[in-house]
GUTOR-77891 format. One record per residue (C-alpha): residue number from 1; x, y, z negated. Coordinates in pm, 1 decimal. Layout:
// residues N
[pt NUM; [X; Y; Z]]
...
//
This chain:
// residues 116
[pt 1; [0.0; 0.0; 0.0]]
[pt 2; [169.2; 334.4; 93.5]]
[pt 3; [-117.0; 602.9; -8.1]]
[pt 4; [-435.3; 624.0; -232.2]]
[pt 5; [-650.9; 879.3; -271.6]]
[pt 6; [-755.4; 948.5; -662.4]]
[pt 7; [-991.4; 1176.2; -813.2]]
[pt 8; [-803.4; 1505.7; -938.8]]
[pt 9; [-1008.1; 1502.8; -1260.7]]
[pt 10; [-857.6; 1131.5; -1362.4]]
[pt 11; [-533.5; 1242.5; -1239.2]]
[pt 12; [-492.2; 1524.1; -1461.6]]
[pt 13; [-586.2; 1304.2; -1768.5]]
[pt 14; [-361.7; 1118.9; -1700.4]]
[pt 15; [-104.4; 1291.4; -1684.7]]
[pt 16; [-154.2; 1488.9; -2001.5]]
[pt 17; [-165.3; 1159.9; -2172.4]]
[pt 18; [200.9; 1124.0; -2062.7]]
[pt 19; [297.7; 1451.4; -2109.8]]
[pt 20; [216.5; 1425.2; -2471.9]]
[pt 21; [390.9; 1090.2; -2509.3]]
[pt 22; [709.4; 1236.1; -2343.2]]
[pt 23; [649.9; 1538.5; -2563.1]]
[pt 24; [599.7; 1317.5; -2855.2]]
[pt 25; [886.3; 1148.8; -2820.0]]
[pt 26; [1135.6; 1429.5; -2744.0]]
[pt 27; [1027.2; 1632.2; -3069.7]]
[pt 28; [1099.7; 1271.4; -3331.8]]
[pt 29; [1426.5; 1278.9; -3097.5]]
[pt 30; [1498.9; 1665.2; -3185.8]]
[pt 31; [1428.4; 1574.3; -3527.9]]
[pt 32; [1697.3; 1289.3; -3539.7]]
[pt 33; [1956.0; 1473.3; -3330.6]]
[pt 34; [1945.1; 1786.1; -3627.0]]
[pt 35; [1968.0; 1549.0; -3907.7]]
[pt 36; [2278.4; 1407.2; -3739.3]]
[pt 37; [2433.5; 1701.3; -3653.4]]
[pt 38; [2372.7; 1865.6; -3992.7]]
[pt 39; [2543.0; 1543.5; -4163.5]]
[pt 40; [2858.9; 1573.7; -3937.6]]
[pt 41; [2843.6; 1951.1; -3971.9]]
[pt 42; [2832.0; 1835.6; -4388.3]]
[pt 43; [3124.7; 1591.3; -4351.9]]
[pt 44; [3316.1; 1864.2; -4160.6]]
[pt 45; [3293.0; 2157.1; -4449.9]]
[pt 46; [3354.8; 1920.1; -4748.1]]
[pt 47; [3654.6; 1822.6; -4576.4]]
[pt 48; [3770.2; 2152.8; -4548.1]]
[pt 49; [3671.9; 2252.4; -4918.2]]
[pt 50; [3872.1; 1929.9; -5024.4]]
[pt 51; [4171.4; 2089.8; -4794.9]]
[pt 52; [4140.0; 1783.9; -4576.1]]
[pt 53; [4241.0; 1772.9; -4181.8]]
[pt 54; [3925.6; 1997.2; -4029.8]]
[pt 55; [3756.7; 1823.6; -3759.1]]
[pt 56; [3514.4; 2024.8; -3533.0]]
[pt 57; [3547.8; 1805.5; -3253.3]]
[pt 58; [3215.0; 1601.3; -3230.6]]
[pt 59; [2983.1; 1596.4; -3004.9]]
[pt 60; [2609.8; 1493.8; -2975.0]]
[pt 61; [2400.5; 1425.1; -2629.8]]
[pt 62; [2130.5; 1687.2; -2686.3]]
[pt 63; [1774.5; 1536.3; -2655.6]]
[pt 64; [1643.3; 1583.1; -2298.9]]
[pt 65; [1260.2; 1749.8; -2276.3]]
[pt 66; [1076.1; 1719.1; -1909.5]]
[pt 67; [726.6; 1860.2; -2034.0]]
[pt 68; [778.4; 2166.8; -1795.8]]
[pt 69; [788.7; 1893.1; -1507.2]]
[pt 70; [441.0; 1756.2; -1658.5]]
[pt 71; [344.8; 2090.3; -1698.4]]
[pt 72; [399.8; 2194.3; -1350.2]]
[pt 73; [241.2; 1963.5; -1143.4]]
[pt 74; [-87.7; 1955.2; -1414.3]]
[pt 75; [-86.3; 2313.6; -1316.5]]
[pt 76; [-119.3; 2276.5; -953.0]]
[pt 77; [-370.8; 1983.9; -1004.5]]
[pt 78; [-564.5; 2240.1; -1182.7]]
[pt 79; [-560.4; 2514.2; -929.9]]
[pt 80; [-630.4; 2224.4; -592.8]]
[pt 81; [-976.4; 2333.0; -482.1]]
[pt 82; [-1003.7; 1954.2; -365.5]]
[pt 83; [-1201.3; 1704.4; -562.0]]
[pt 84; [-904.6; 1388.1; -436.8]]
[pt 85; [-526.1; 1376.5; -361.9]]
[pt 86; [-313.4; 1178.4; -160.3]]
[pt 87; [-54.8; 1028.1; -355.1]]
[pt 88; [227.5; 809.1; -231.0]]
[pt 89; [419.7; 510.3; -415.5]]
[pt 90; [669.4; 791.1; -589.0]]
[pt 91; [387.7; 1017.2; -677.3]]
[pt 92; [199.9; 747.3; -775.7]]
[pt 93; [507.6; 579.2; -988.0]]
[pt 94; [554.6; 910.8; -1152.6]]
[pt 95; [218.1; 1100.0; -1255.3]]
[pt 96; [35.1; 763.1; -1304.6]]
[pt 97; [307.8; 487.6; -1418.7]]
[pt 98; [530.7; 786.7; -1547.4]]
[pt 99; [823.6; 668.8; -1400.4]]
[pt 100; [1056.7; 983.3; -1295.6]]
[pt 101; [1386.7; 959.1; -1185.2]]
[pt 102; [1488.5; 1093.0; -1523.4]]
[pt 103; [1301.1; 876.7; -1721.8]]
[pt 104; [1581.8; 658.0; -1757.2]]
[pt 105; [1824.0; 894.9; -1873.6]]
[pt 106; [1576.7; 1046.8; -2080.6]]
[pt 107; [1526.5; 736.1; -2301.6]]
[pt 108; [1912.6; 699.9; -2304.0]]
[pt 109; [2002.2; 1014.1; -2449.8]]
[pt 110; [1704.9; 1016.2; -2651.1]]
[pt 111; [1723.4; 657.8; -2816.5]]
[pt 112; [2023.0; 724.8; -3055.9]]
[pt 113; [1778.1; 954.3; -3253.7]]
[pt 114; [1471.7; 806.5; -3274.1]]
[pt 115; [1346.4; 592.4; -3581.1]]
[pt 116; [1181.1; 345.2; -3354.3]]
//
């Protein structure tokens, strides 16, 4: 199957649905990734009050957020003045089965801070 046509309304839905599971996800990561960096920014100043060897050289991967992408093409959905759209296998993959090109990445760099 290379196109379907799919009612706007159920498209949108959907979509938000993902949107707030992406969005959902990204703000427990953001909430792991500053309790790490907070406990290596700790480690860092009470080896510096105990005159220890100063180490500023960590880094973290900063927890990726795509909601604008969501929020972009909900937006145009929104404004269509047609009741159905076309959507192809990637379109489909993406708004429906929310599978984006970053989505990989995004659970990568994500993962190390989430509780689950």
């Amino acid at each position: 199957m290379k196109e379907i046509s799919v009612q706007v309304n159920d498209l949108i839905k959907v979509l938000k649905k993902n949107r707030d599971a992406h969005r959902g996800i990204f703000q427990q990561a953001q909430e792991g990734y500053r309790t790490k960096a907070i406990e290596l920014l700790d480690q860092a100043l009470q080896g510096a009050r105990q005159g220890g060897q100063i180490n500023m050289g960590f880094t973290l991967p900063v927890p990726q957020d795509h909601t604008l992408d969501y929020d972009r093409v909900i937006r145009m959905l929104e404004m269509s003045i047609d009741p159905t759209i076309e959507l192809n296998e990637d379109d489909f993959a993406q708004y429906v089965m929310d599978d984006w090109s970053w989505k990989r990445q995004f659970m990568t760099s994500n993962a190390m801070y989430l509780a689950t």
